[in-house]
N, C-alpha and C positions, 0 to 999 in steps of 0.2 A: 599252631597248636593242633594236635593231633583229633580224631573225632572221637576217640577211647578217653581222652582226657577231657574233652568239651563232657561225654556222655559221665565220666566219676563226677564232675564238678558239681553237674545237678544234681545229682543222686546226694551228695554231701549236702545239700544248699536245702534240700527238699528235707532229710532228717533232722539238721538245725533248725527250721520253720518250722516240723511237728512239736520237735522238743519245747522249741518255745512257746508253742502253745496257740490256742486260737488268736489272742489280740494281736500278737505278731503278727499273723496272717491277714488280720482284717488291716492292719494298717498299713503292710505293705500293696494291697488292693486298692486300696484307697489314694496313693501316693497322685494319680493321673485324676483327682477327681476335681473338673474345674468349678464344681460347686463349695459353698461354705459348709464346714465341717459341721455345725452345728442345724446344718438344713437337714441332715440323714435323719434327725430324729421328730423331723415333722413329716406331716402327709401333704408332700409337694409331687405334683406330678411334672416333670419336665417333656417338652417337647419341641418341637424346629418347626420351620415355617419357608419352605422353597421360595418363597417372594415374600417384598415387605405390602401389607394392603395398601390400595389407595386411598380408600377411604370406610369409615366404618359406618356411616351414616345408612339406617335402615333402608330409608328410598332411592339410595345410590348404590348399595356396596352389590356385585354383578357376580362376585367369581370364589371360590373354593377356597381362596385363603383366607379371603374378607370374611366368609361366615365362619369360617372356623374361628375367630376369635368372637363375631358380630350376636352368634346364635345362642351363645354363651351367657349373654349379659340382656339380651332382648327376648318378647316371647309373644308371639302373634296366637290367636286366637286358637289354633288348633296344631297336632302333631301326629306323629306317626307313631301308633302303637310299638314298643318296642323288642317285642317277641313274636306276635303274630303274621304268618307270611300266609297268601300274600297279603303285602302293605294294604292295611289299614287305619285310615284315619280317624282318630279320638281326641273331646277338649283336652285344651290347656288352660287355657285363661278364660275358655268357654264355659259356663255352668253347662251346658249340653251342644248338642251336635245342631248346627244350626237346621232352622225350618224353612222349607221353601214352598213356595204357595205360585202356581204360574196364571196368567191371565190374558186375554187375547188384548185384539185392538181395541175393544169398546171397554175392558173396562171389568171384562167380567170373568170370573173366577174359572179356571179349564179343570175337571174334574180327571182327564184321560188326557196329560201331555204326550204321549206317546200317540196318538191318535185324533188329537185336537191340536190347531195350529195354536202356537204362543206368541205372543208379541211381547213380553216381557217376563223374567222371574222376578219375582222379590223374596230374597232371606231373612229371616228375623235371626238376630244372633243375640244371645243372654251374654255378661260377662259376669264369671263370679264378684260378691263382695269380699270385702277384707285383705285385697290384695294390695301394695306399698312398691312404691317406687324405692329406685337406692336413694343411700341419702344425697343430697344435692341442692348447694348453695341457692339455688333459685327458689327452691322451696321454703329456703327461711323466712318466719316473717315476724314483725315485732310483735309487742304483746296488744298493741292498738289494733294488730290485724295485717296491718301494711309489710308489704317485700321489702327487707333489709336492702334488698341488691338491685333496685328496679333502676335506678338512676346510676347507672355506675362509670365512672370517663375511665380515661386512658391513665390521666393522673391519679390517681387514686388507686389504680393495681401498681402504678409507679412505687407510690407514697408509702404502701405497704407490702410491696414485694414480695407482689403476688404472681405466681406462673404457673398455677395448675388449680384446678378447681377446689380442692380440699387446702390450697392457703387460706381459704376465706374463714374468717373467723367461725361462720354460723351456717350451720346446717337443719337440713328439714327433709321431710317426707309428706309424700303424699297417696291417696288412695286411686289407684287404677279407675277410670271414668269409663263410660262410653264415647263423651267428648273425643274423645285422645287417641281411640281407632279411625272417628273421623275426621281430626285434625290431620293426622298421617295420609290417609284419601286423599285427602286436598290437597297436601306436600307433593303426591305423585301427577298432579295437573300442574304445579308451578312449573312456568319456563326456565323460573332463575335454576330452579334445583337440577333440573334436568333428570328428570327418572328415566332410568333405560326401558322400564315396563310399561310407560306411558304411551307411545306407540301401537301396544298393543291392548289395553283398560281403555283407552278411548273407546273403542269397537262395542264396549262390553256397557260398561259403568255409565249409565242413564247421566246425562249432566259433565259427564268429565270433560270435552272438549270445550265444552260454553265457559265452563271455569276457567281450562285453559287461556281460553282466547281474553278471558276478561283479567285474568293476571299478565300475561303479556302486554298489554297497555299500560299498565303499571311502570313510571318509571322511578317513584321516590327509593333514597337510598335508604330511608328508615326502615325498620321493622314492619314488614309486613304481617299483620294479624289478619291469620287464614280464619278466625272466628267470625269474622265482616262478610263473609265473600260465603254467597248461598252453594251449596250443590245440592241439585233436584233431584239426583237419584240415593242420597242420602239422606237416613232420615230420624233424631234421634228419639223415643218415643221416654226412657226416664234416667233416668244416671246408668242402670245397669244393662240398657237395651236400646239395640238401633236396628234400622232395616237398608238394606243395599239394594238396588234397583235395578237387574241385569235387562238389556239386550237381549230379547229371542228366550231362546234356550241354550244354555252355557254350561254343563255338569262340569267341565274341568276347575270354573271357580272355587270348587272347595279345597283341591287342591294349592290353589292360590293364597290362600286364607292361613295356609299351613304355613305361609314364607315369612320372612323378614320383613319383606316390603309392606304386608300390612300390620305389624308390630305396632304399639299404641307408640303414638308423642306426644307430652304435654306440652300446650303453649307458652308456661310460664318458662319452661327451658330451652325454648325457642327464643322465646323475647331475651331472655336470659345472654344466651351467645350472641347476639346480634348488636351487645352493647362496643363500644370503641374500645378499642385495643384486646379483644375478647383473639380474633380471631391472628394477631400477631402473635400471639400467646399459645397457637395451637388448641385455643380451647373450642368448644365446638363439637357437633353430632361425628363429623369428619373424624376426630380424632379422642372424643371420649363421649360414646352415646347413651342415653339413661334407660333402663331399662326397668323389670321387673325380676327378669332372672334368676340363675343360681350363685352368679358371678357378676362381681364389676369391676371393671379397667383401674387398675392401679397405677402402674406404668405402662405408659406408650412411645416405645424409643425401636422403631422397624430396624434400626439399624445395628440394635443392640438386644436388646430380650423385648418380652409384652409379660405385664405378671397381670394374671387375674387372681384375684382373692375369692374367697367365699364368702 
């Protein structure tokens, strides 16, 4: 076929599409589209993912794809203005911008850190009220008060044929603690967890080494409750406030604060995953982490989509 007749075909092809009008056109556009036809008429945003993460777990997940979905669903005390350059930082989940108060060796308040030696900071950090975790089987509890979910065997997700967190019959919510920024603290001193950050928070975090070393003795295979286990440089003073205990003088920690790794966790969803057959099931912070968010993990198939909802 000649390239005069390639060029009338289209010309013909292009006038029968005006003539037919726009639906014609949108349907033959549409022909390549590997989504469901009835998705064009919601507000879904689609997007790809270069690797599948390894893990979504706030005090493990290390690299650019893991927060892109992780950052999504979790929300650490503070964030980055999002218009103002240069970057600056503003609460999130902070009623305000945390305080810091520095102090030498004996004890006493340094009024000119810049000019007076420091031996340690301490930050007071507010967290707003009124703020709800998603919803989440561990937070069910009956009308006596008691976890629906606190005793749960292998038999029994068998029995009800259960493979993802939202089989469970009952759901619950909970309100955002201070607890639960310093339960996550403590998360990044366990050995079993293995924080990549830990390495480098020991230097800093008044206590985190001592914690370390005294969860590392630990060897039961039950459920470890980080509520038993003191850290000295943590410290909570009421539901909505706690203070962190830095090393020297450390201004980069507020940027730290910004991250995922100190994102809140509560224990009950700790204890929660940690029951038998929890983790054959892929359930777990690894693979569906609780957050505060704008989103939460619906599906998590790396090898196939991740849908978060609103």
């Amino acid at each position: 076929m000649d390239s005069w007749t390639v060029i009338i075909r289209r010309i013909i092809l292009g006038i029968v599409y005006v003539y037919l009008g726009e639906v014609s056109i949108v349907e033959a556009v549409v022909l390549n589209n590997p989504y469901p036809q009835e998705a064009s008429s919601r507000r879904v945003f689609y997007g790809s993912f270069p690797e599948a993460p390894k893990t979504l777990d706030p005090a493990k997940a290390y690299n650019v794809n893991e927060s892109l979905f992780i950052e999504q669903i979790v929300e650490p005390l503070l964030e980055y203005h999002y218009l103002k350059r240069p970057y600056q930082l503003v609460p999130l989940v902070a009623a305000a911008m945390p305080k810091v108060a520095y102090y030498n060796a004996v004890h006493q308040r340094v009024r000119d850190p810049e000019k007076q030696s420091v031996a340690y900071s301490v930050y007071t950090i507010s967290v707003r009220p009124g703020i709800y975790y998603h919803p989440h089987p561990a937070f069910a509890k009956k009308p006596t008060g008691a976890f629906y979910y606190e005793a749960v065997s292998s038999h029994y997700l068998r029995r009800h044929f259960i493979r993802t967190e939202r089989d469970f019959k009952h759901q619950g919510q909970r309100e955002l603690k201070s607890d639960d920024f310093i339960y996550q603290i403590k998360r990044l001193a366990d050995p079993h967890i293995n924080s990549p950050i830990y390495g480098l928070m020991e230097d800093y975090i008044v206590g985190l080494q001592a914690l370390n070393r005294q969860l590392g003795r630990v060897t039961s295979s039950q459920w470890l409750d980080l509520r038993k286990f003191p850290l000295s440089g943590v410290r909570k003073i009421d539901d909505y406030t706690f203070e962190i205990q830095i090393k020297g003088r450390y201004q980069p920690f507020l940027y730290w604060l910004a991250m995922h790794f100190f994102s809140p966790i509560p224990w009950e969803v700790d204890r929660f995953y940690a029951q038998p057959g929890m983790q054959a099931r892929n359930m777990g912070f690894d693979w569906n982490p609780i957050g505060t968010g704008p989103f939460m993990l619906q599906e998590n198939n790396p090898n196939l989509r991740m849908v978060l909802v609103r």
